[in-house]
C-alpha positions as CSV (number, residue, x, y, z in Angstrom):
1,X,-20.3,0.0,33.9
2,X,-17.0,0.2,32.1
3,X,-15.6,3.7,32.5
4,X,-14.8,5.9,29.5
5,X,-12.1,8.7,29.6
6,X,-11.4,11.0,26.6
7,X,-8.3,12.7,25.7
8,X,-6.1,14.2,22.9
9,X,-2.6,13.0,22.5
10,X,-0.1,15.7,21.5
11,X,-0.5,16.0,17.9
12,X,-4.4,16.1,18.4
13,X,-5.2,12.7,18.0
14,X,-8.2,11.5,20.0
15,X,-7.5,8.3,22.4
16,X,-10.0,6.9,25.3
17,X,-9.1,5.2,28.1
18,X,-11.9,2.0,29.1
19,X,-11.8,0.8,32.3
20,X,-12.7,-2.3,33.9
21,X,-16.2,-2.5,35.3
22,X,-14.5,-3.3,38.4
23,X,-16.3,-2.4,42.0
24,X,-14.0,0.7,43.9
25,X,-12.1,1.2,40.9
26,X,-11.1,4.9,41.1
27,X,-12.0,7.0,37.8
28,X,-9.5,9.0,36.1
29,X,-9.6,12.1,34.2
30,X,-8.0,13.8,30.8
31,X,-5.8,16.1,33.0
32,X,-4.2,13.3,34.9
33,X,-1.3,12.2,31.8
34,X,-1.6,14.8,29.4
35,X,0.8,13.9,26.1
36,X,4.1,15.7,26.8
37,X,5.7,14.1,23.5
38,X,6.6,16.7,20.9
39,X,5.3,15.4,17.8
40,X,5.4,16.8,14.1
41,X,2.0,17.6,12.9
42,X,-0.4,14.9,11.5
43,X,0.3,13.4,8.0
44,X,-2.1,14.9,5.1
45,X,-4.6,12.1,3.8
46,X,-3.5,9.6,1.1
47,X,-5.9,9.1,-1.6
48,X,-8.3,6.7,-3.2
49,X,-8.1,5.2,-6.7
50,X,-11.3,3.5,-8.6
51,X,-10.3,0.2,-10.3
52,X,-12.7,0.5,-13.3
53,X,-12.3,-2.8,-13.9
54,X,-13.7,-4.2,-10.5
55,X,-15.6,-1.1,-9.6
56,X,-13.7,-0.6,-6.5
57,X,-11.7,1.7,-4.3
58,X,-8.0,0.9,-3.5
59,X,-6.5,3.4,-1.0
60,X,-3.1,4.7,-1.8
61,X,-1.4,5.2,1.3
62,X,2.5,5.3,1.0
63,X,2.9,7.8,4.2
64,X,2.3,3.9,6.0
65,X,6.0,2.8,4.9
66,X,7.4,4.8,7.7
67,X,5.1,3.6,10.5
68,X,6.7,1.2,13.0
69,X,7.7,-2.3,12.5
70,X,7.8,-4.9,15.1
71,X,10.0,-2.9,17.8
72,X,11.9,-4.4,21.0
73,X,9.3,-4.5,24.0
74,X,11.1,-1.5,25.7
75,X,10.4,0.5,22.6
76,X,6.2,-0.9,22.3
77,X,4.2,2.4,21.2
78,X,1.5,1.0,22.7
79,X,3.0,-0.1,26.7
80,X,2.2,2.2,29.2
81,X,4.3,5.2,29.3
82,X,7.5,5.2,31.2
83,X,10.1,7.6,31.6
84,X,12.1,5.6,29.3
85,X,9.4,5.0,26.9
86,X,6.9,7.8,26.2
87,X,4.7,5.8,24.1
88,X,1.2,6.4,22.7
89,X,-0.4,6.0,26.0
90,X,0.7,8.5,28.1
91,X,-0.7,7.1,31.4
92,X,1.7,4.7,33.8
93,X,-1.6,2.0,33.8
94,X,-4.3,1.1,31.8
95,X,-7.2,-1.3,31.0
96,X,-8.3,-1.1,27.2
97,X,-7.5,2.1,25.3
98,X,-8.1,3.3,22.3
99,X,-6.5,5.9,19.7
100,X,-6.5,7.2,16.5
101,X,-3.7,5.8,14.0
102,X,-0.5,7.4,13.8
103,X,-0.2,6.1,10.6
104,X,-3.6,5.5,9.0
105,X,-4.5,3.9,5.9
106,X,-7.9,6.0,5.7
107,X,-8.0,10.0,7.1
108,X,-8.2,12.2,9.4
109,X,-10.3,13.9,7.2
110,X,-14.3,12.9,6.4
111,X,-15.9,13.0,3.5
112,X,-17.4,11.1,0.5
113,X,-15.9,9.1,-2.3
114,X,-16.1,11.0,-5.3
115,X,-19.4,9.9,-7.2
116,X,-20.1,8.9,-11.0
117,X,-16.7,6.8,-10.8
118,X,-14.4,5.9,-13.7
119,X,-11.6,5.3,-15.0
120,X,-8.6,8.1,-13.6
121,X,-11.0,8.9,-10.6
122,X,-9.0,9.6,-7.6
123,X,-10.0,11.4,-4.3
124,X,-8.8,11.8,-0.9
125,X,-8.5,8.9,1.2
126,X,-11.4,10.2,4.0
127,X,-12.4,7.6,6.5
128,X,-11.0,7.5,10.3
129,X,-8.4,4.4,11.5
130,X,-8.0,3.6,15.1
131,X,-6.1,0.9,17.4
132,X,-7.8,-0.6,19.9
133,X,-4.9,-2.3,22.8
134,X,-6.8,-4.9,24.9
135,X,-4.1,-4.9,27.6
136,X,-1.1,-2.6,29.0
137,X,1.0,-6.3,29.0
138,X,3.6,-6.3,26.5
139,X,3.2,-10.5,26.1
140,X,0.1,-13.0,25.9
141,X,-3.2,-12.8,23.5
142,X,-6.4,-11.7,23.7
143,X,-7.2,-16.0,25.0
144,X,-5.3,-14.8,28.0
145,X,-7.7,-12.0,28.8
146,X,-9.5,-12.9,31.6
147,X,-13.5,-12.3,31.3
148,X,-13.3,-9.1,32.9
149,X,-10.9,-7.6,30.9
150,X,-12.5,-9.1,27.4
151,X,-16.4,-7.2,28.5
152,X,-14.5,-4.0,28.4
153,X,-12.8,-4.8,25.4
154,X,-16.7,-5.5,23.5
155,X,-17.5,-2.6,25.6
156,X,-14.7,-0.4,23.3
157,X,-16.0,-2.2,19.9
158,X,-19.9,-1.4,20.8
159,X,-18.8,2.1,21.5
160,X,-16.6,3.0,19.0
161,X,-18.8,1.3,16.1
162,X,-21.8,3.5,17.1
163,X,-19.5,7.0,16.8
164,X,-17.8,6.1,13.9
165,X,-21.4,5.1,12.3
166,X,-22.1,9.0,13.0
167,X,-19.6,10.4,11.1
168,X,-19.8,12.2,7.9
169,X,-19.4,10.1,4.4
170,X,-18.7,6.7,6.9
171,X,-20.1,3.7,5.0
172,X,-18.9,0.9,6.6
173,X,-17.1,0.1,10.3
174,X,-14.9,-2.8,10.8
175,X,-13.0,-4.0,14.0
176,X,-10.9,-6.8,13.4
177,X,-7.4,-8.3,15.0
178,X,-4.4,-9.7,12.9
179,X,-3.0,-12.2,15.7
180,X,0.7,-13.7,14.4
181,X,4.0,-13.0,12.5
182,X,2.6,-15.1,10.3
183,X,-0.8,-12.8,9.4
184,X,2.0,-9.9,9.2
185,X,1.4,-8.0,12.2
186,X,3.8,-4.8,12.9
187,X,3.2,-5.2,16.9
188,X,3.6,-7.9,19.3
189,X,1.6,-6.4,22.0
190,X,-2.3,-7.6,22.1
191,X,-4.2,-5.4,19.8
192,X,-6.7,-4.7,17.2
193,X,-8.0,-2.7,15.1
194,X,-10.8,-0.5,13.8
195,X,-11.0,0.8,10.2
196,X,-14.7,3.5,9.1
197,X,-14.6,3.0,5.4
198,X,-15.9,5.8,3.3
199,X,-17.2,3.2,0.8
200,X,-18.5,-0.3,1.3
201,X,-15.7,-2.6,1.2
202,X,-15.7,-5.3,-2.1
203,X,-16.0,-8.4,0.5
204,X,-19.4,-6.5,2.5
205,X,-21.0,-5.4,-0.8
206,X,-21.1,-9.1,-2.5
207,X,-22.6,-10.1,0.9
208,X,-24.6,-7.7,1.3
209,X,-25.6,-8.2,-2.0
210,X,-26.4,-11.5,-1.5
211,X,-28.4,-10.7,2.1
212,X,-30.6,-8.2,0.5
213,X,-31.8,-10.6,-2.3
214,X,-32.6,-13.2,0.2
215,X,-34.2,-10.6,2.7
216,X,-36.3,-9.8,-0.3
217,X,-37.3,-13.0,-1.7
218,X,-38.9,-13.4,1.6
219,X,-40.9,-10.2,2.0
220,X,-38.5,-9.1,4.3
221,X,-38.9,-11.5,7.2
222,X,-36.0,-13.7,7.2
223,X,-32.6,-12.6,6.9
224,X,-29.8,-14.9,4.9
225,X,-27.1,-15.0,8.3
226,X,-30.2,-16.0,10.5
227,X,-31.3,-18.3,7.9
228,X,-27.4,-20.3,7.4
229,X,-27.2,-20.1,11.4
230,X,-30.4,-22.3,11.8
231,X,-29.8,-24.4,9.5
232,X,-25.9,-25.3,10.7
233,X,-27.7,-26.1,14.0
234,X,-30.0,-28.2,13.2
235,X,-27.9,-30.0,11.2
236,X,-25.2,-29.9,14.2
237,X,-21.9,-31.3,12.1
238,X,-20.2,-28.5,11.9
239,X,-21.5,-26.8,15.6
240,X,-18.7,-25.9,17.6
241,X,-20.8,-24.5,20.5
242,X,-23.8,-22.8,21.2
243,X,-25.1,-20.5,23.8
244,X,-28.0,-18.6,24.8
245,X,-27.3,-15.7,22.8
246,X,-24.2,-16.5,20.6
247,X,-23.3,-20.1,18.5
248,X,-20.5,-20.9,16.9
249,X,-20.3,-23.2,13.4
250,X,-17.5,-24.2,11.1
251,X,-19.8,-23.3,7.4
252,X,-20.8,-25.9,5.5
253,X,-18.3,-23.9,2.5
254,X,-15.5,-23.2,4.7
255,X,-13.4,-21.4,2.3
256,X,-10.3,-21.7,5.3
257,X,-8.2,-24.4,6.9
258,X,-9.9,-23.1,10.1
259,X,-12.7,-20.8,9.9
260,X,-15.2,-20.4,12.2
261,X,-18.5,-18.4,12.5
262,X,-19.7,-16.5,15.8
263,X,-23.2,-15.2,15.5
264,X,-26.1,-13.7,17.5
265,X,-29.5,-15.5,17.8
266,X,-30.9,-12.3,17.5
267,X,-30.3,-10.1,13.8
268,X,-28.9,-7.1,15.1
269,X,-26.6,-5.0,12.2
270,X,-23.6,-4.2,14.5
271,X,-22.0,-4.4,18.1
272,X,-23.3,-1.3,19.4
273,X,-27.0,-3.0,19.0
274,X,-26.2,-5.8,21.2
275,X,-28.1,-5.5,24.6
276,X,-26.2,-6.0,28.1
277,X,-26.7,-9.5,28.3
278,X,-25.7,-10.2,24.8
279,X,-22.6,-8.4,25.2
280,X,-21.5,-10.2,28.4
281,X,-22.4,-13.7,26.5
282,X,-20.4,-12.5,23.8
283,X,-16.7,-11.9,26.0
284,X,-17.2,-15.6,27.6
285,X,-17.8,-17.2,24.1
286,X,-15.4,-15.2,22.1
287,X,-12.6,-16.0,24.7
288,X,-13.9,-19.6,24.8
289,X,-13.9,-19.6,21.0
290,X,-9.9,-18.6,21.1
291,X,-8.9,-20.7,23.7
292,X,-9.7,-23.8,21.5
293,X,-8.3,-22.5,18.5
294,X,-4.7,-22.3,20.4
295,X,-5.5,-25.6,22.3
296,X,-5.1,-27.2,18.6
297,X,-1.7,-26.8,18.6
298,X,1.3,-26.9,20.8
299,X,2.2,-23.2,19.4
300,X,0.1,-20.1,19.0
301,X,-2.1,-20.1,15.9
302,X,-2.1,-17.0,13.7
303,X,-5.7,-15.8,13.0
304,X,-7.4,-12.9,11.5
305,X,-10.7,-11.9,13.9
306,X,-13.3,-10.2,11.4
307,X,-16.3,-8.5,12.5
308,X,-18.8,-8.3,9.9
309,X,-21.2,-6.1,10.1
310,X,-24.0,-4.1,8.5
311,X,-22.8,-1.6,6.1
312,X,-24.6,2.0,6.9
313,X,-26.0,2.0,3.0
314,X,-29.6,2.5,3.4
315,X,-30.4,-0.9,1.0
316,X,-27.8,-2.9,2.3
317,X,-28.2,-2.4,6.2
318,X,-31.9,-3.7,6.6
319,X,-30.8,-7.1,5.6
320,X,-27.1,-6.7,7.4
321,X,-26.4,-9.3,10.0
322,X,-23.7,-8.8,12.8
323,X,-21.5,-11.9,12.8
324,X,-17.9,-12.8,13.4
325,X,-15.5,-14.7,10.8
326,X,-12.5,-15.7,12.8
327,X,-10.0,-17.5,10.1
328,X,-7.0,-18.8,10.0
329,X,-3.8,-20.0,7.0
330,X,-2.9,-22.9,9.5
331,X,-3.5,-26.7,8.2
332,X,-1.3,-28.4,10.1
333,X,1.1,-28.1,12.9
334,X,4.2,-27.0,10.8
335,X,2.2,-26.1,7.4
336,X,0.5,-22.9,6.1
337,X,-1.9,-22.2,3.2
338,X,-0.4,-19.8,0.7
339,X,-3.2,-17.6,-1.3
340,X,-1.5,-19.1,-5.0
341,X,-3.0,-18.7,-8.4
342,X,-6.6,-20.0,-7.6
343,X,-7.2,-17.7,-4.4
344,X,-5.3,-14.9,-5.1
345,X,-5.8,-14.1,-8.7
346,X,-9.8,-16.1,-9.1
347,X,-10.9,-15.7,-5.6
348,X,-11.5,-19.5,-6.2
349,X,-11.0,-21.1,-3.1
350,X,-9.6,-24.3,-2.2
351,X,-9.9,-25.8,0.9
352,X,-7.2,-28.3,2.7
353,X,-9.4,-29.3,5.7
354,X,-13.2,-30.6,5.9
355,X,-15.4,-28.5,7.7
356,X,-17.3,-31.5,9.7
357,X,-13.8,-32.7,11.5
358,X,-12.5,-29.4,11.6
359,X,-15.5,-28.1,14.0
360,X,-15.0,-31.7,15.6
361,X,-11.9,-30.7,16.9
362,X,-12.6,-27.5,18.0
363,X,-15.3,-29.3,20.1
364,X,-13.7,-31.5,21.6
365,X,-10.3,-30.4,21.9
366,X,-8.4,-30.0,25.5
367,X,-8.1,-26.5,26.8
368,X,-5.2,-26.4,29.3
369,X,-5.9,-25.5,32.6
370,X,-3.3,-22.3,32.8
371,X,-5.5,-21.5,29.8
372,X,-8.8,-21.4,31.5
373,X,-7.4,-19.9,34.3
374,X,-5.5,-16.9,32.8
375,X,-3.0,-14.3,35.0
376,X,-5.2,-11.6,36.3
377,X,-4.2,-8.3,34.8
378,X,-2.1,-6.5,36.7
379,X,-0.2,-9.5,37.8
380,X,3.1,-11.1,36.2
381,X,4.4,-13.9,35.5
């Protein structure tokens, strides 16, 4: 089983260590690299704002415009820790870790939204932000994991899912990676993210909106995600592949130039319900899944990795449906789609690509062999 270590860093932040599952691995302990950085104290919360014209929270968080922006790789906050570099992780080695933002959009502090919003309602920005590094290499993607590595990295989502579910005023968790200058990430090295919302995001609540009719319409015994994921393989255009636990499908509404959806067989609301077996499926097609998407092109592509899942509001979650949305802007080798006037200000999507060659593609595309054979960790190029 992967090993979990717990630690503070030296302004009180919380950050685990996960460890390979690896047989003889030694275990470490809190007191091994204590944080000998002296930091100033942690930032107060921003706060929230309600759009009463949407219904909607926006967080105001303009502490964030100080946090780093894409450093040299002797400078990474998130390498292992060096005489030269004390970064974030204060250990020499490491397999997955994660830690509590420096610079967080939502928290440290927990609470509710305010209720019986309107217009002028503001509050503190509670909720809990947290990066999650899959590797202590500076260079590569989470495609170059090798299977090992990407378990533990599930292993971290499932875990830190289920505590931030238990926290007080958390409606909603949400790991996701931005991979690519191009998506606007601040870091080069392999990483991800996990954001516990203290309200249910705009994009979850018109789905889950939309899940709870359909779980109702049917006297509660179907469930709209397990209803779209039957259907997409039986119809088998837009497969990309399927396994015994997990498929993947290009949607018949694809609203991106690549989009693809990874989802369980089995309804389960979130990661930390997946069983053993599930989440050992799950790190062989995910990496699978990523490998084709950069075997499209002769140069990375830049994705956002979504994990949808079930909000913790008490209507919403029965019908909630645990399913990946991996998307990307690319829609061609040297062209991007822009979010213009239709997207951005409508939310009226326009497509480039059609769903039944794009899945095609992904099926049947070439994975190189250095990709299918990545560079154990540890080792270097």
């Amino acid at each position: 089983m992967t090993h979990i270590t717990s630690t503070n860093l030296a302004d009180g932040r919380e950050l685990l260590y996960f460890d390979d599952a690896t047989p003889g691995k030694s275990t470490r302990t809190p007191e091994e690299t204590p944080d000998r950085r002296e930091l100033p104290a942690r930032s107060e919360p921003g706060e929230v704002r309600f759009d009463a014209l949407t219904g909607e929270w926006v967080a105001v968080a303009a502490h964030r415009q100080s946090r780093t922006h894409l450093p040299p790789a002797d400078q990474c906050p998130i390498c292992p820790t060096t005489p030269a570099n004390p970064s974030e992780i204060p250990a020499p080695d490491y397999d997955v870790v994660v830690f509590e933002n420096r610079f967080p959009s939502l928290g440290p502090a927990l609470g509710p939204v305010p209720g019986n919003a309107g217009w002028g309602t503001s509050g503190t920005a509670f909720g809990r932000c947290e990066v999650v590094s899959f590797t202590p290499e500076h260079t590569g993607s989470f495609s170059g994991l090798s299977e090992t590595r990407a378990r533990t990295v599930v292993e971290a989502w499932a875990h830190r899912t289920g505590a931030l579910n238990a926290l007080p005023g958390i409606q909603q968790v949400f790991p996701f990676e931005n991979r690519g200058a191009d998506i606007g990430v601040t870091l080069h090295h392999p990483h991800g993210q996990i954001y516990a919302y203290p309200y249910v995001t705009p994009r979850a609540a018109v789905m889950g909106a939309a899940a709870r009719k359909f779980y109702d319409d049917g006297d509660g015994r179907q469930t709209l995600t397990g209803s779209l994921l039957r259907s997409e393989r039986e119809d088998g255009s837009r497969m990309v592949l399927e396994g015994e636990n997990f498929s993947a499908y290009v949607p018949f509404a694809a609203r991106w130039p690549l989009e693809v959806h990874l989802v369980p067989h089995r309804q389960v609301p979130d990661l930390a319900a997946l069983s053993g077996e599930e989440k050992d499926e799950l790190a062989h097609v995910y990496l699978d899944l990523l490998k084709r998407l950069d075997a499209l092109y002769p140069t990375p592509t830049p994705y956002i990795s979504a994990w949808h899942q079930a909000p913790l509001d008490e209507l919403l979650r029965p019908a909630g449906y645990l399913h990946l949305q991996l998307t990307s802007p690319r829609r061609a080798e040297d062209k991007l789609k822009y979010l213009a006037g239709s997207e951005a200000a409508m939310g009226a999507f326009i497509n480039d690509t059609t769903p039944e060659l794009v899945a095609e593609r992904l099926r049947t595309v070439t994975v190189p062999a250095s990709v299918l054979n990545p560079i154990p960790e540890g080792a270097h190029a």
